[in-house]
C-alpha positions in Angstrom: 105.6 83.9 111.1 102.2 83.1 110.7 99.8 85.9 109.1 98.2 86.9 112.3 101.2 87.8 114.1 102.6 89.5 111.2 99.5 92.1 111.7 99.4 92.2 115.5 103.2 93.1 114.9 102.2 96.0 112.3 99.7 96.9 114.4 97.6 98.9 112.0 95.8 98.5 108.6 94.7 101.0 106.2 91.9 100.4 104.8 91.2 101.3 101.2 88.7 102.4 98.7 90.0 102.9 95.5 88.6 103.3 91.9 90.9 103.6 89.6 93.3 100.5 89.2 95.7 102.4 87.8 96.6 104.2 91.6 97.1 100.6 92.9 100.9 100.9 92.1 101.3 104.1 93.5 99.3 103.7 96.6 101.1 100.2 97.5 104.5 102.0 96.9 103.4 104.7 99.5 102.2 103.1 102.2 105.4 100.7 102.2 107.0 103.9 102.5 105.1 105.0 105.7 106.3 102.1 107.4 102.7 100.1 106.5 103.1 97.2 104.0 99.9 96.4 105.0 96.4 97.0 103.4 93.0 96.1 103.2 91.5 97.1 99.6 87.2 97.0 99.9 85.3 94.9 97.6 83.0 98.6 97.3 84.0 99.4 93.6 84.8 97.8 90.8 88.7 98.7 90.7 88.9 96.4 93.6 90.1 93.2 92.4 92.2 94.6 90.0 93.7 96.8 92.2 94.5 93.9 94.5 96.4 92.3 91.9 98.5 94.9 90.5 99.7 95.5 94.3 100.4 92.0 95.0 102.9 91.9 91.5 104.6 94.9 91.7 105.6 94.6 95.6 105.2 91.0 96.7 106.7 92.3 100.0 103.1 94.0 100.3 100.8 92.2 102.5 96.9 92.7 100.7 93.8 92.0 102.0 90.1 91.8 100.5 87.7 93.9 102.6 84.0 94.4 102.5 83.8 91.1 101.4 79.7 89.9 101.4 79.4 86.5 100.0 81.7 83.6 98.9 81.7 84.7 95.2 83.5 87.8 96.0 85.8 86.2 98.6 87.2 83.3 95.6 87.6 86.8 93.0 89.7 88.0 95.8 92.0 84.9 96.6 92.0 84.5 93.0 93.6 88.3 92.5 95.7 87.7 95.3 94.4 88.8 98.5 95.7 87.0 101.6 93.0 87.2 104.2 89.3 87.8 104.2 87.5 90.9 106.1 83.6 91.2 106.4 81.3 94.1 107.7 79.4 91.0 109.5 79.3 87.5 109.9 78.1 85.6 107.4 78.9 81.8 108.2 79.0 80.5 104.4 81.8 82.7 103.5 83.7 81.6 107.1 83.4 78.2 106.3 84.6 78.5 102.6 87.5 80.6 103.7 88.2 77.7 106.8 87.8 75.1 103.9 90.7 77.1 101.6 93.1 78.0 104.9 92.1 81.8 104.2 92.6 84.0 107.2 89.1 85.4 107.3 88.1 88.4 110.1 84.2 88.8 109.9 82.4 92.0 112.0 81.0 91.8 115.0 79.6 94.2 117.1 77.8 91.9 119.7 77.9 89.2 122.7 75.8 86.4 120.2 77.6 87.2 116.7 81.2 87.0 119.0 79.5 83.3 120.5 78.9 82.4 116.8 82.0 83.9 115.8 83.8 81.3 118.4 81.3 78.2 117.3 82.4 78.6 114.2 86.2 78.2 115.5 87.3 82.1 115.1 89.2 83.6 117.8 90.3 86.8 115.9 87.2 89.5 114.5 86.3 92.9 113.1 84.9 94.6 115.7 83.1 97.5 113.7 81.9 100.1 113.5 84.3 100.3 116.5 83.6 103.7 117.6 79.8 103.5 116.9 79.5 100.7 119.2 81.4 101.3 122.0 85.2 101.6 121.5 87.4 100.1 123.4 85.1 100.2 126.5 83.0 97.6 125.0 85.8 95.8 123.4 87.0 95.2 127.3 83.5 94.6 128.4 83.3 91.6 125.4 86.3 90.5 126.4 85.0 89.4 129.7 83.2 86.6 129.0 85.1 86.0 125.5 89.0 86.6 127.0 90.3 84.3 124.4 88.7 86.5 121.1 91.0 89.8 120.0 89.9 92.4 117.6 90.9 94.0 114.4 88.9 97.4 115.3 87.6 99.9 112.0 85.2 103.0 112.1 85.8 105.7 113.8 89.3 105.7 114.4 92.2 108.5 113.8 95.1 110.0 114.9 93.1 111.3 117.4 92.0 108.6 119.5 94.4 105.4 117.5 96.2 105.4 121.5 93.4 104.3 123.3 92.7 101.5 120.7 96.9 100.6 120.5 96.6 100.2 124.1 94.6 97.7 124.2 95.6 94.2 125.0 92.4 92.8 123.6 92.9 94.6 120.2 95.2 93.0 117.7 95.6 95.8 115.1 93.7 99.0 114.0 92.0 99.5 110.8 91.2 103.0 109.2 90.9 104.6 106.1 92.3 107.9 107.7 95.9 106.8 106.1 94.5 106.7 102.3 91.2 108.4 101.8 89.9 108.2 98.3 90.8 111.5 97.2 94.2 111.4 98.4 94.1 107.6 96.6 92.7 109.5 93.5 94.7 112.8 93.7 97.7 110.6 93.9 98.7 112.5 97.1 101.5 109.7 97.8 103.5 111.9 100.1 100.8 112.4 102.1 100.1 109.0 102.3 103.5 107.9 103.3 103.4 111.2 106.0 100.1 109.9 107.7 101.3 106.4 107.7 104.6 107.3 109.5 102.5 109.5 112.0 100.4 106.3 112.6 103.5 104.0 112.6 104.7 106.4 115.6 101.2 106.5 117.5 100.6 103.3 117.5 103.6 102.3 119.7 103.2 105.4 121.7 106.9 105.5 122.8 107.2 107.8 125.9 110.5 108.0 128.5 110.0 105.7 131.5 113.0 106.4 133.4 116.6 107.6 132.6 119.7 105.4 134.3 122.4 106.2 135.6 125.8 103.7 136.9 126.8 104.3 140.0 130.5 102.8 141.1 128.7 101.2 144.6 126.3 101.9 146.8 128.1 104.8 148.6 128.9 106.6 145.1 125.0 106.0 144.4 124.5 107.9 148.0 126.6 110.9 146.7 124.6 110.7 143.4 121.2 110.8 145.2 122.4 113.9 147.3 123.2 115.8 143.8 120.5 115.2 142.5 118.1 115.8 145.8 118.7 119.5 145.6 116.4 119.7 142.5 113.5 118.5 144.6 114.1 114.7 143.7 113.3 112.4 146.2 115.3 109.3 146.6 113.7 106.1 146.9 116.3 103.5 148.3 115.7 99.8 147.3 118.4 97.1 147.4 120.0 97.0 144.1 118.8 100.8 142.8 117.5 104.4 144.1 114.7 106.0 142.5 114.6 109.6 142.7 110.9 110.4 141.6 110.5 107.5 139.6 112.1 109.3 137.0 115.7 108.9 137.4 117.3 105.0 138.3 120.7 105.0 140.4 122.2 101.6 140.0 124.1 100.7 143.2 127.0 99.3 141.0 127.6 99.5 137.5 124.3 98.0 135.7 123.8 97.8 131.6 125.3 100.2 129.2 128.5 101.8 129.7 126.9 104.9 131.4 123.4 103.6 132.7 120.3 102.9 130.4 117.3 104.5 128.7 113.8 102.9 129.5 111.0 103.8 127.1 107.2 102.5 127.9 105.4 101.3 125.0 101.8 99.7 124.4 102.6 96.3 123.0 106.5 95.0 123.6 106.3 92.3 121.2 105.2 94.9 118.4 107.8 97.6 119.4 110.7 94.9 119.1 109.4 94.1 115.7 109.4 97.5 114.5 112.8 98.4 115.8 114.6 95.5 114.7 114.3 97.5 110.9 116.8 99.8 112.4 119.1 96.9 113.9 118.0 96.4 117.7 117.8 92.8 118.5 116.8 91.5 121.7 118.5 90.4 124.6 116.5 86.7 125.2 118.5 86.6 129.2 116.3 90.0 129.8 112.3 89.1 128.6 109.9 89.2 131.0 106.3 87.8 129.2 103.2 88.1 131.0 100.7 84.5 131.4 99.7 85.0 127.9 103.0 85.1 126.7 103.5 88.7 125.8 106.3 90.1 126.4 106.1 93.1 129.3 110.0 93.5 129.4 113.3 93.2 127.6 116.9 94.8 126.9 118.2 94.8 123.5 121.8 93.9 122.8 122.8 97.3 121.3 123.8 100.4 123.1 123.1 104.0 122.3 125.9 106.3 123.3 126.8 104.2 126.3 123.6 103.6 127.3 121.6 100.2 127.3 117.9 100.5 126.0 115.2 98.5 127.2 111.1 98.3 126.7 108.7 98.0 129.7 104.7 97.8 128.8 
């Protein structure tokens, strides 16, 4: 899996100021915890490199990343201590092309229509947008995107808990950067349960699993009919199609038996592909006969092969 996909599949970054070295053990042990082994450690003090190499040692399974990188100096000290990929505040085309030159993944920031068109002449489809917030959010994220629909963004500045949905949402953002998961002083206080608490709430919001609908087997179409009638007298109105009946787009009546022993479960989610990722930690694996992708080749459907309690689970963006 190439390194992109790997953080489109996270789908967040937490991005790190630390200045004491000695945290970097701690703080990578925490955040792998919280369901993020993911970070982006800022070239902004002098723990920085350091810190990127103890990380990288003690949990190779930890994918590090240089940030607030501003010249090609710093960007070799940080491939040299381990880092992985490149970020930048801006755009600074020397260090692009000596990251291009040493196949290192490097995001620069970009906040407008020309540095995106350089961005792109210099053969980069993927970018910081930042300060995200500051500039626009996601409503200028969709209006670059417009003339630019092949670039997606790894968005920073601004962004919480509070308003990480709008940003997950988002089918021109790749991931979401923040430093709301390990602030300084929780880095310095060695608040690690915090850490690993605000990286699970994070892990949660960012796929913003909700109930679509709730399935139920029917025997055939005239059980289905009975079914409907049940559940009418709550107020539910049926909505007969040909191989199901909806009764207020919440429930599904299959007109014979469907998936899962009893019916299925559907949940909506923001981005399929990175909701199949995350869940395949806890065993689900997908059922291929089911995907439905969209003309980018996202998936916006599929089963998985595993049942919970007799009923089938599926994903629908």
């Amino acid at each position: 899996m190439d390194l992109e996909k790997t953080i489109e599949n996270l789908g967040l970054v937490p991005v790190i100021v630390i200045n004491n070295a000695d945290k970097a053990e701690g703080l990578a042990k925490a955040l792998i915890d919280g369901g993020i082994p993911c970070a982006e450690v800022t070239f902004r003090t002098a723990a920085a490199a350091e810190a990127i190499q103890r990380m990288v040692k003690a949990y190779p399974q930890i994918l590090v990343g240089a940030g607030t990188v501003l010249n090609v100096e710093q960007a070799k000290k940080a491939v040299e201590c381990g880092a992985k990929f490149v970020v930048s505040p801006g755009l600074d085309e020397d260090t692009v092309r000596w990251c291009q030159a040493n196949n290192v993944p490097v995001y620069p920031g970009v906040c407008s229509a020309s540095e995106v068109q350089r961005a792109l002449n210099l053969g980069l489809k993927v970018l910081k947008f930042f300060p995200a917030e500051a500039n626009g959010g996601v409503p200028m994220i969709n209006n670059l995107c417009g003339p630019f629909p092949q670039v997606r963004f790894m968005t920073t500045g601004g962004i919480s808990t509070s308003n990480l949905a709008e940003y997950a949402a988002c089918p021109h953002v790749l991931a979401i950067g923040g430093s709301w998961m390990a602030k300084a002083d929780m880095i310095e206080n060695e608040c690690w349960d915090q850490i690993t608490e605000l990286c699970r709430q994070a892990v949660c919001a960012v796929h913003g699993f909700t109930l679509a609908h709730f399935g139920i087997n029917a025997e055939n179409p005239e059980h289905a009919e009975v079914l409907a009638k049940g559940l009418s007298v709550f107020g539910l109105n049926p909505d007969v199609g040909r191989s199901s009946t909806f009764m207020n787009k919440d429930i599904e009546i299959m007109h014979q038996n469907g998936r899962g022993v009893h019916g299925h479960l559907g949940f909506r989610t923001y981005n399929v592909d990175r909701a199949v990722a995350y869940l395949s930690q806890f065993g689900f694996t997908v059922n291929e006969s089911t995907v439905k992708k969209d003309a980018k080749g996202r998936m916006t459907f599929c089963y998985f092969n595993e049942q919970i309690g007799g009923f089938a689970i599926h994903l629908v963006k």
